[in-house]
DRENPASE-458057 format. One record per residue (C-alpha): z, y, x; residue in three letters. Coordinates in pm, whole numbers. Each point is the difference from the previous one (the first is absolute). Layout:
% residues N
+--------+--------+--------+------+
!     c3 !     c2 !     c1 ! dopa !
+--------+--------+--------+------+
!      Z !      Y !      X !  ALA !
...
+--------+--------+--------+------+
//
This chain:
% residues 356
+--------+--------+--------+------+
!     c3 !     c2 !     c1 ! dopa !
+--------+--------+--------+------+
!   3145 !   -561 !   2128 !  UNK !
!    375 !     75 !    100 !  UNK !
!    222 !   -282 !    140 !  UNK !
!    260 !    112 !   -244 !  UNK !
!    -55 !    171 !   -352 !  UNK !
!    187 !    338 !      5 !  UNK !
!    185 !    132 !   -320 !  UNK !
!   -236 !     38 !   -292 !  UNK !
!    -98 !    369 !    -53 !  UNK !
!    165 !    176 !   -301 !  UNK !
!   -124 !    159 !   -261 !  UNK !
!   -176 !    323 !     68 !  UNK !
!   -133 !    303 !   -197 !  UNK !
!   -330 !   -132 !     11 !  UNK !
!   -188 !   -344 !    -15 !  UNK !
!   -120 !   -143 !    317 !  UNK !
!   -356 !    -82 !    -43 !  UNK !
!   -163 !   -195 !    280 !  UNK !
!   -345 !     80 !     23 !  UNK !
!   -144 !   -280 !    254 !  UNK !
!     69 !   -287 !    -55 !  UNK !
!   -187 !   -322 !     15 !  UNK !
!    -17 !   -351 !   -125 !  UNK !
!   -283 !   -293 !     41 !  UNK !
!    -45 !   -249 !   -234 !  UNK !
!     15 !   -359 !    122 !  UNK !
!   -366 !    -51 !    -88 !  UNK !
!   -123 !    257 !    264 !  UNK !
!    222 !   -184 !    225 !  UNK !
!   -186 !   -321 !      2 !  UNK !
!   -304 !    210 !     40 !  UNK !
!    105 !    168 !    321 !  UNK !
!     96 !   -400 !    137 !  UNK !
!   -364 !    -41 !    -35 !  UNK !
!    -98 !    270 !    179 !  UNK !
!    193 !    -10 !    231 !  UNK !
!   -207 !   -377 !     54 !  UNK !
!   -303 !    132 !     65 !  UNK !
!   -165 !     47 !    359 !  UNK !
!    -59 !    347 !     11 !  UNK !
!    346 !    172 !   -146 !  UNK !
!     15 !    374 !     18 !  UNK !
!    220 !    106 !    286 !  UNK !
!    242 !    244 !   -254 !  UNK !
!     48 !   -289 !   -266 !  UNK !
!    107 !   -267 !    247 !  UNK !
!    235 !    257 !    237 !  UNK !
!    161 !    111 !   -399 !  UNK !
!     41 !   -306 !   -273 !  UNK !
!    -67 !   -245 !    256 !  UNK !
!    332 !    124 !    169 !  UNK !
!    154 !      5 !   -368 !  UNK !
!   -115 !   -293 !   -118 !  UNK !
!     88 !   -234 !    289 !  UNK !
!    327 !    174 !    167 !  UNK !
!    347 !   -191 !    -32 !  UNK !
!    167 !    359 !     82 !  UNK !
!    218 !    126 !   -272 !  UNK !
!   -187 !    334 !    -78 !  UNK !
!   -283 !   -199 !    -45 !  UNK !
!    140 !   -277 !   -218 !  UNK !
!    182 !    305 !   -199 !  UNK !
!   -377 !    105 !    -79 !  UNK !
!   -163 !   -270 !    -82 !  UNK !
!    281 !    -52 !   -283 !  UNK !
!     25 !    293 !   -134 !  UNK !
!   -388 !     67 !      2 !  UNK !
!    -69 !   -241 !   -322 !  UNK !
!    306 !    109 !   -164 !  UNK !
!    -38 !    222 !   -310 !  UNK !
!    337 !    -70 !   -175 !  UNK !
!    369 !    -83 !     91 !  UNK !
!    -52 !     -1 !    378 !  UNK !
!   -138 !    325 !     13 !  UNK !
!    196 !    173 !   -229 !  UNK !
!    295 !   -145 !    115 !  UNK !
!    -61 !    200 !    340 !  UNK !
!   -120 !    307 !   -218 !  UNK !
!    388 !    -32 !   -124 !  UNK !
!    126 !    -28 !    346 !  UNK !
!   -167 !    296 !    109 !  UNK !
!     64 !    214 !   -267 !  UNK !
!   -433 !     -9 !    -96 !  UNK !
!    -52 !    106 !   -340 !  UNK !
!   -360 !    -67 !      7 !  UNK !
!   -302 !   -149 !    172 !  UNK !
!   -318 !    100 !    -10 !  UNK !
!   -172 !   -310 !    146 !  UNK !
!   -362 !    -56 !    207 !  UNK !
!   -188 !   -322 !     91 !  UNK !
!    132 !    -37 !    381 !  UNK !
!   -233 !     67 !    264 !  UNK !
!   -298 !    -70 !     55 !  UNK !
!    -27 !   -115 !   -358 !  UNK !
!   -316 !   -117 !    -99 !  UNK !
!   -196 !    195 !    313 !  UNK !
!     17 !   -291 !    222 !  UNK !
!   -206 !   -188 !   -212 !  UNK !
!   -335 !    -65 !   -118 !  UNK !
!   -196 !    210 !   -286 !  UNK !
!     44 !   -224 !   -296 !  UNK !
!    372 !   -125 !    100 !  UNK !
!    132 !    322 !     56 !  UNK !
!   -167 !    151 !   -354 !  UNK !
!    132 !   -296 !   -179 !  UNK !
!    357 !    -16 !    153 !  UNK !
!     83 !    349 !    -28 !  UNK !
!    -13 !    -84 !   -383 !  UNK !
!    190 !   -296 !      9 !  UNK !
!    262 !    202 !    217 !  UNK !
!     43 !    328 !   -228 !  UNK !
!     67 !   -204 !   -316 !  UNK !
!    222 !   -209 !    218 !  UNK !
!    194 !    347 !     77 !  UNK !
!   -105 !    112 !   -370 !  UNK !
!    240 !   -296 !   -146 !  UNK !
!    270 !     58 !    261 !  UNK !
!     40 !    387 !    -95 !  UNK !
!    -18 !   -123 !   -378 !  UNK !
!    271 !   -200 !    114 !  UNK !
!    243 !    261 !    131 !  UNK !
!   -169 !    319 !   -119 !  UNK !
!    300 !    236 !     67 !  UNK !
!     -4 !   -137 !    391 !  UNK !
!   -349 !    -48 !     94 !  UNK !
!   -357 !    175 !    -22 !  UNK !
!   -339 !   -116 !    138 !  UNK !
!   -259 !    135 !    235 !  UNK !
!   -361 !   -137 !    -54 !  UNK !
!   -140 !   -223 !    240 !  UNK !
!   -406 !     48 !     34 !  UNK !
!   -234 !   -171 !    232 !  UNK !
!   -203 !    270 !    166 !  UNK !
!   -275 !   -239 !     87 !  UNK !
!   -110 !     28 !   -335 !  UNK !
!    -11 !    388 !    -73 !  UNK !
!   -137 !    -59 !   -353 !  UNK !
!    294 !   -261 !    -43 !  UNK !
!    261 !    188 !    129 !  UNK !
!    -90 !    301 !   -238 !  UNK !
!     28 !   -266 !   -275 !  UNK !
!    346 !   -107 !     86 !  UNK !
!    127 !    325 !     -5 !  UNK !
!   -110 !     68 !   -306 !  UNK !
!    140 !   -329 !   -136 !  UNK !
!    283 !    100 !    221 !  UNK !
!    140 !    267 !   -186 !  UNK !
!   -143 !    -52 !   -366 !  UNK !
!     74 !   -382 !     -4 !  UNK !
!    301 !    -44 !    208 !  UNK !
!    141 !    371 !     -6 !  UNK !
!     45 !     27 !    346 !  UNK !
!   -101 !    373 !    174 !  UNK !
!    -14 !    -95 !    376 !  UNK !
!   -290 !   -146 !    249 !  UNK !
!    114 !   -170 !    295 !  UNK !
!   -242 !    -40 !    272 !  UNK !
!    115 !   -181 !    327 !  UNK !
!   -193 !    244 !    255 !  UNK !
!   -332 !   -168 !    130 !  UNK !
!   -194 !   -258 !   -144 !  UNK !
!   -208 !   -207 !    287 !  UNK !
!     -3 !    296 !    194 !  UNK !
!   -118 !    190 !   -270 !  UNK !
!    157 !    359 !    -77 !  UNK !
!     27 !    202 !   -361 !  UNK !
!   -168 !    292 !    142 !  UNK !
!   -364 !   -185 !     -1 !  UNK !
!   -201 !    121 !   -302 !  UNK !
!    -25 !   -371 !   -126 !  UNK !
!    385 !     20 !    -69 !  UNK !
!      2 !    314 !   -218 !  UNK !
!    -19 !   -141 !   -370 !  UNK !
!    324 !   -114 !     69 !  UNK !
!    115 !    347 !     22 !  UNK !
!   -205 !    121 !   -245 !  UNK !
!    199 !   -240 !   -252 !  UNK !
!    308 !     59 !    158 !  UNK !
!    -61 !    379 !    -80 !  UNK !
!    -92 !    -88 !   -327 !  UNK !
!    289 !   -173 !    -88 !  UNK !
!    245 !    223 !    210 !  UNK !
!    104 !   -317 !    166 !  UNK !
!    159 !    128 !    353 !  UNK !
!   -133 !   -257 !    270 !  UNK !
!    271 !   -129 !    219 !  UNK !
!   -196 !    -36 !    369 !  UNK !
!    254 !   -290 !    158 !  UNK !
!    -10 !   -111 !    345 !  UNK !
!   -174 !   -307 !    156 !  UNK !
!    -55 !    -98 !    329 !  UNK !
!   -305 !    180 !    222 !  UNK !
!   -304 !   -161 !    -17 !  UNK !
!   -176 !   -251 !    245 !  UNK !
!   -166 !    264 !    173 !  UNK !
!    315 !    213 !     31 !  UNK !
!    289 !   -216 !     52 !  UNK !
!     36 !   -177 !    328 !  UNK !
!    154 !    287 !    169 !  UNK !
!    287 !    -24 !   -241 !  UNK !
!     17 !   -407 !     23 !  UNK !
!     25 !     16 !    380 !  UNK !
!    321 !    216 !    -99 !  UNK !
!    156 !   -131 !   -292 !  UNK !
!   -102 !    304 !   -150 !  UNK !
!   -204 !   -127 !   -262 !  UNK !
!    230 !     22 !   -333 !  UNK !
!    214 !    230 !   -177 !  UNK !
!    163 !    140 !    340 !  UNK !
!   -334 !    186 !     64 !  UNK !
!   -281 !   -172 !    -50 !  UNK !
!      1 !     70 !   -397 !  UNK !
!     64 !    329 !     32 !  UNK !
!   -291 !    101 !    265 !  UNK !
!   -239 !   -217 !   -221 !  UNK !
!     71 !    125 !   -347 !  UNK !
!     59 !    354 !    131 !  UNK !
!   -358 !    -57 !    145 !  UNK !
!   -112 !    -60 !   -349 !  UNK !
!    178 !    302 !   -192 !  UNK !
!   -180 !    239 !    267 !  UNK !
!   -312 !   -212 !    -48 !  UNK !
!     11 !    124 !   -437 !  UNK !
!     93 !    339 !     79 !  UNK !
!   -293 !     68 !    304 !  UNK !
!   -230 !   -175 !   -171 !  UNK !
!     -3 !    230 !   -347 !  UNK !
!    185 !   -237 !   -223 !  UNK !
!    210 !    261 !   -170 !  UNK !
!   -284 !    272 !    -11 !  UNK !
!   -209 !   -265 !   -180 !  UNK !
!    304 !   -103 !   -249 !  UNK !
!    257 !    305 !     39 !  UNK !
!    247 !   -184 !   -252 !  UNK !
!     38 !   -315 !    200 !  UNK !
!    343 !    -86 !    138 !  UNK !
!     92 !   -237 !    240 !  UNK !
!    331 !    -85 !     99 !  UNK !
!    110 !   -109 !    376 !  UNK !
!    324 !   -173 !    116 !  UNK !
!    261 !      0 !    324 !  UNK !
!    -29 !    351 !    -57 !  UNK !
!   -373 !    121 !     27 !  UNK !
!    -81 !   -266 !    284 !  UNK !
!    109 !    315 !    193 !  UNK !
!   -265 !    227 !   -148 !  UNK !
!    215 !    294 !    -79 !  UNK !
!    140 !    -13 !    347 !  UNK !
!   -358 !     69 !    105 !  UNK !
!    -84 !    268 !   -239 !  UNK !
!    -51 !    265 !    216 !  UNK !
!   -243 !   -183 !    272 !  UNK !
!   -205 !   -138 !   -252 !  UNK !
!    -46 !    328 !   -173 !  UNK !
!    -99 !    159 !    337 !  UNK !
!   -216 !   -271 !    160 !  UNK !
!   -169 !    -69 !   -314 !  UNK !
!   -128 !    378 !    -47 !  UNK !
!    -65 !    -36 !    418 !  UNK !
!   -228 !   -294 !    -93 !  UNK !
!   -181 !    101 !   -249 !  UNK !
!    -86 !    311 !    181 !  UNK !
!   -113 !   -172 !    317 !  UNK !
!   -184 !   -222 !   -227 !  UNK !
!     23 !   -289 !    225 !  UNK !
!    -32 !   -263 !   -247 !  UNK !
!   -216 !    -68 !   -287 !  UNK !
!    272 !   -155 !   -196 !  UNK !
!    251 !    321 !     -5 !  UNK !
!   -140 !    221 !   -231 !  UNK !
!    176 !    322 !   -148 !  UNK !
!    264 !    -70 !   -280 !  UNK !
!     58 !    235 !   -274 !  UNK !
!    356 !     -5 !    107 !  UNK !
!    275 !    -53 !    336 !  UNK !
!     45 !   -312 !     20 !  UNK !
!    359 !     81 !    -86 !  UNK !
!    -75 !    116 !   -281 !  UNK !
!    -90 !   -336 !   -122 !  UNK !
!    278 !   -155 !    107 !  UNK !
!    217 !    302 !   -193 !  UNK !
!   -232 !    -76 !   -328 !  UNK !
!   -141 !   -342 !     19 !  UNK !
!    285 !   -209 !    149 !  UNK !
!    346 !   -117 !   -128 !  UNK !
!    220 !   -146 !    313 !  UNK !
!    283 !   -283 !    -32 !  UNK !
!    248 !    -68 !    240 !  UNK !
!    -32 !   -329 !     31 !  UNK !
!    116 !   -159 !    312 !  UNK !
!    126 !    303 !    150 !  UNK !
!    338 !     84 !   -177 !  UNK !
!     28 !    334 !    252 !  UNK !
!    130 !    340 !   -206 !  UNK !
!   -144 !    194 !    291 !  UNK !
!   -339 !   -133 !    -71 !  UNK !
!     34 !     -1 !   -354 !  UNK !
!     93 !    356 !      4 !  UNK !
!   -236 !    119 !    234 !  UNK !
!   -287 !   -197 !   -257 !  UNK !
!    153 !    187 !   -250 !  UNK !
!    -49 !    344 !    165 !  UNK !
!   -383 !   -124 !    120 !  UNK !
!   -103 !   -134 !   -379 !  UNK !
!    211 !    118 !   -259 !  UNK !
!    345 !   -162 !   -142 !  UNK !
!   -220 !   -146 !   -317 !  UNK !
!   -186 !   -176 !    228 !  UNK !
!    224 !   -233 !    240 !  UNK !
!    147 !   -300 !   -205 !  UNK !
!    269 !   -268 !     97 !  UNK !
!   -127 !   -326 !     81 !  UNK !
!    190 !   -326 !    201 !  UNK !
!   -272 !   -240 !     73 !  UNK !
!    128 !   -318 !   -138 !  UNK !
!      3 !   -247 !    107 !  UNK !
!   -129 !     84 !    337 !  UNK !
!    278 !    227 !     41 !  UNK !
!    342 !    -73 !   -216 !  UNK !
!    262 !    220 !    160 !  UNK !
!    254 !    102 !   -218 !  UNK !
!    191 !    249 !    248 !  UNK !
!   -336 !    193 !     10 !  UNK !
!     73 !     81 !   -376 !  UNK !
!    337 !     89 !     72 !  UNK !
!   -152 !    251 !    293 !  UNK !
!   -276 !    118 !   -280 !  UNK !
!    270 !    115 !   -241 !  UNK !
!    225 !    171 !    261 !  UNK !
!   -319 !    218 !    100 !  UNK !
!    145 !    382 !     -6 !  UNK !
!   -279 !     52 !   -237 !  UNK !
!    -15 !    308 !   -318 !  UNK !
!    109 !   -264 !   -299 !  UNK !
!   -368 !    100 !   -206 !  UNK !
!   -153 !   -103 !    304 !  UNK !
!    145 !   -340 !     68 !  UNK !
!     -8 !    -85 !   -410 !  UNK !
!   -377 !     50 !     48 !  UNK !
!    -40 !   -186 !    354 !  UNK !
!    163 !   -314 !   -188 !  UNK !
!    -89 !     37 !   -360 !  UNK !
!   -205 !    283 !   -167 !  UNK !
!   -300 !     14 !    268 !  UNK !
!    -50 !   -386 !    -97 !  UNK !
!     50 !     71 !   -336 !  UNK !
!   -273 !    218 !    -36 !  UNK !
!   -277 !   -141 !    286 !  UNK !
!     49 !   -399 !   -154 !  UNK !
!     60 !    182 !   -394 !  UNK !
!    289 !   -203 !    -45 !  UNK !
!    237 !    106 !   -314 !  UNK !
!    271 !    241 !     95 !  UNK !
!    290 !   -155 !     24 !  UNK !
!    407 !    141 !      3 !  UNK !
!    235 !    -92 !    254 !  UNK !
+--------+--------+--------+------+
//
């Protein structure tokens, strides 16, 4: 959050459409005070919304507020920063941190929470689905009510769950509905595990300056070495802050992946049908969010296509007004920049065309 609210950005030749952003209802708040009781309190949890929760700072206190809001607050900083739209996920870690039947019943009661508020403002906001992967069988479910009940066309799914990653067999019937229902799953950040996170805690390295991006990009290569998209070739997931770095590493991973599999040094890298970035050309959809940079939005651009790299601020956990200001100065072909902020949303969430 800026110390002092630059001009409001003017109209443009496109809609801005921010494609991360997150809210929490109060509910899951009072759920996360009593975890954060117990004894044993995962490491991640207590470093992340224990900070948020409990800080007097202003960033934090900015959070917190805006987190629960899904009417004038919000919008009125949508105004301010010239955001024609939302589409809005379940903040992190969602319903992951808790147990099976919480987390299955929660994520209900927090998508028709989100349901009402895009009824609400339907011309500002859209919805992502929030499933509890503990529950494969449920999560499936909720997509399917999802999309036919509360005609939203998004999964969210806050990284790892206990530890847990997506690219375990036990997890795929999620993807199998998500495939179904050409839902694109939106793999967000949390913090590393227990068994992977104290080097980043002795650091301060633990949240969204690193730590979120080693973790999740852990999980994306995870899906892809594991045969996730030669088992459901349609399936498309969708990372932020710019691939987790990914496409920077497109080269080495295509290299040492084929140099792997050939020295066949571990059971668990088998041949892929495909490079790996191939997958990340065909089964991945990249936001900005975070990293308002137009030398790595471009170069994300070359790496995975123009329809495939989307605008996205990261509200509230990062309002900055002057980085829309930098976003619509980018020396960018106009076709290109209408579909980084507009179009490529358009068409991945299936919201209704709209004119400027």
């Amino acid at each position: 959050m800026t110390q002092t609210t630059p001009k409001r950005p003017g109209k443009a030749p496109y809609l801005r459409i921010a494609t991360e952003e997150a809210f929490c209802p109060s509910e899951m708040l009072d759920i996360y005070r009593t975890i954060l009781t117990q004894p044993q309190v995962d490491p991640g949890f207590k470093s992340l919304m224990g900070f948020y929760m409990s800080s007097p700072s202003e960033r934090a206190q900015h959070i917190m507020r805006c987190l629960t809001d899904l009417d004038q607050v919000r919008i009125g900083h949508m105004d301010d920063a010239g955001v024609d739209m939302q589409i809005i996920a379940l903040t992190s870690p969602g319903v992951q941190c808790m147990d099976t039947a919480t987390a299955v019943s929660f994520a209900k009661f927090a998508n028709d929470e989100l349901a009402e508020g895009v009824r609400r403002h339907p011309t500002r906001f859209a919805g992502m689905i929030a499933i509890a992967p503990q529950d494969p069988a449920a999560a499936a479910q909720e997509i399917e009510r999802g999309v036919n009940q509360l005609g939203m066309n998004a999964v969210i799914i806050n990284s790892h769950t206990h530890g847990e990653y997506l690219s375990d067999p036990k997890f795929w019937e999620i993807f199998e509905a998500a495939q179904a229902h050409d839902t694109p799953i939106y793999l967000h950040p949390n913090t590393p595990p227990a068994n992977m996170i104290q080097p980043f805690l002795e650091a301060g390295l633990d949240g969204a300056i690193y730590g979120f991006g080693v973790e999740t990009g852990l999980h994306a290569l995870k899906l892809i070495t594991s045969g996730v998209f030669d088992r459901f070739p349609k399936l498309q997931v969708i990372l932020g802050h710019m691939g987790e770095a990914l496409p920077f590493w497109a080269y080495r991973l295509d290299y040492m992946h084929a140099a792997t599999v050939r020295s066949q040094r571990y059971d668990s890298m088998k041949p892929l049908k495909r490079k790996p970035s191939d997958y990340l050309r065909d089964n991945f959809h990249i936001t900005c969010s975070g990293m308002a940079w137009h030398k790595a939005i471009a170069f994300t651009q070359d790496v995975v296509g123009e329809d495939r790299v989307l605008y996205a601020m990261d509200y509230p956990y990062q309002y900055a007004i002057d980085e829309v200001h930098a976003l619509d100065g980018m020396d960018m072909n106009p076709a290109a920049k209408k579909k980084f902020y507009q179009t490529n949303a358009e068409a991945l969430f299936k919201i209704p065309t709209r004119t400027v």
